[in-house]
N, C-alpha and C positions, 0 to 999 in steps of 0.2 A: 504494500500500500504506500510507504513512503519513496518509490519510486514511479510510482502513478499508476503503476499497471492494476488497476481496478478490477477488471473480469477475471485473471489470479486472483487476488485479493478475496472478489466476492467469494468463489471458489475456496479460496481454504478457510475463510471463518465461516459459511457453511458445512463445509466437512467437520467444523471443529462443534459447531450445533447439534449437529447430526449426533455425535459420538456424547456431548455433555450439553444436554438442549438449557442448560443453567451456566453456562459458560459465558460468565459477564463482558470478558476484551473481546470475543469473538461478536457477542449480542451489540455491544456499544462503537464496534467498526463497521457491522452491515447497516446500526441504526445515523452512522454518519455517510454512507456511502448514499442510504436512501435519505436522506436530507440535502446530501449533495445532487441528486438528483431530482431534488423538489417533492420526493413523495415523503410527505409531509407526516400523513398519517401512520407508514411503516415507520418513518423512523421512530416516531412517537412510541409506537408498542416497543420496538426494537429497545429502546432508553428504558422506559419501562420496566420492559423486562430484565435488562441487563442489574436494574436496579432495587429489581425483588430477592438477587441476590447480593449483590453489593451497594446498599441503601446508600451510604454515604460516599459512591465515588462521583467524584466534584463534574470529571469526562462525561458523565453520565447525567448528570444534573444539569449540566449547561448542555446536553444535546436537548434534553426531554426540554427543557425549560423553550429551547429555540425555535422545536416542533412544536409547541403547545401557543409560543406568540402565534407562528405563521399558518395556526389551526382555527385564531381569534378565539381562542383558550386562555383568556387573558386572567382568571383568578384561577387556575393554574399557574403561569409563567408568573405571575408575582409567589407565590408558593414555593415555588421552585425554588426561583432566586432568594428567597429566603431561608432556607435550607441552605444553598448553595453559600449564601454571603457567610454561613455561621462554620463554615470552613475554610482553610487555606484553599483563595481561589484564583489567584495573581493575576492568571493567564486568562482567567473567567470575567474578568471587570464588565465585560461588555451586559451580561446575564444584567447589570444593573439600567442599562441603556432600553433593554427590554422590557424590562420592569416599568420603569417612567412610561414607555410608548403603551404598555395594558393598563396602567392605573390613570391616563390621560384619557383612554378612550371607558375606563370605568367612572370617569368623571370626577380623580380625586386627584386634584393638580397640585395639593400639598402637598400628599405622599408621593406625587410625581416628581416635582423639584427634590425632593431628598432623596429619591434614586438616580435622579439626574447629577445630584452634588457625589454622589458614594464614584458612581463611573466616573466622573471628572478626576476625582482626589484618587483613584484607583488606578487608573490605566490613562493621565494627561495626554502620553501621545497616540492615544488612539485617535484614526482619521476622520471618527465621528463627534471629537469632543468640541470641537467647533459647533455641530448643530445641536450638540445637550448645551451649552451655553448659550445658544440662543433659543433651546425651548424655556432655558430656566428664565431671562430677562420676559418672557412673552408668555409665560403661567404666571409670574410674578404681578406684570403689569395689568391681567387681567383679573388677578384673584384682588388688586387694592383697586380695580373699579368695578369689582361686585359681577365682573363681566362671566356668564358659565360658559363651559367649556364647549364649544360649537362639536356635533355626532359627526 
């Protein structure tokens, strides 16, 4: 897989399901293979499952959680990331970015701006920190004139 060859890849963490269908690194590579490929909802189960046996791994938390934004499983993916935040998640910061975008569109722009602040102060050179700063200035200005959060 870290040489792109994907159809090996899917191929042997399949084989390796097959032999141990509770086999979390094999569950948590097809459930990013199908998320790389936009099927949303297998990688969802794929994370999932990967995570009925290994509850606290952060890989796995931050896929489910990613699957569940782009499922508009939005108090899911704050869930998630919430689980996720309460572990070392370095490489995960983004999980927060997601977070704001499901708690924006659940209509709660306070606890939005504080997932927006956590990815800021977490991962600065992410190429998204640019527009979590300008959702924070533009939830801000809209929650001190009472304005709600347009659907």
């Amino acid at each position: 897989m870290q040489e792109g060859n994907k159809s090996e890849s899917r191929a042997a963490f399949e084989r390796a399901v097959a032999v141990n269908r509770r086999y979390a690194p094999a569950l948590l590579n097809l459930a990013k293979i199908a998320f790389d490929e936009k099927r949303y909802e297998d990688s969802y189960t794929l994370a999932r499952q990967a995570l009925s046996t290994d509850p606290l791994n952060p890989g796995a938390l931050f896929v489910a959680a990613e699957s569940a934004f782009f499922k508009n499983q939005y108090g899911e993916t704050v869930s998630l990331a919430q689980t996720l935040h309460s572990l070392p998640h370095q490489q995960y910061a983004l999980v927060h970015y997601l977070a704001g975008k499901s708690l924006e569109a659940q209509r709660q722009p306070a606890a939005a701006i504080t997932e927006y602040r956590m990815f800021v102060e977490e991962d600065p050179h992410d190429p998204n920190v640019g527009r979590a700063q300008e959702l924070i200035i533009v939830l801000q200005a809209m929650n001190a004139e009472g304005v709600a959060i347009p659907k």
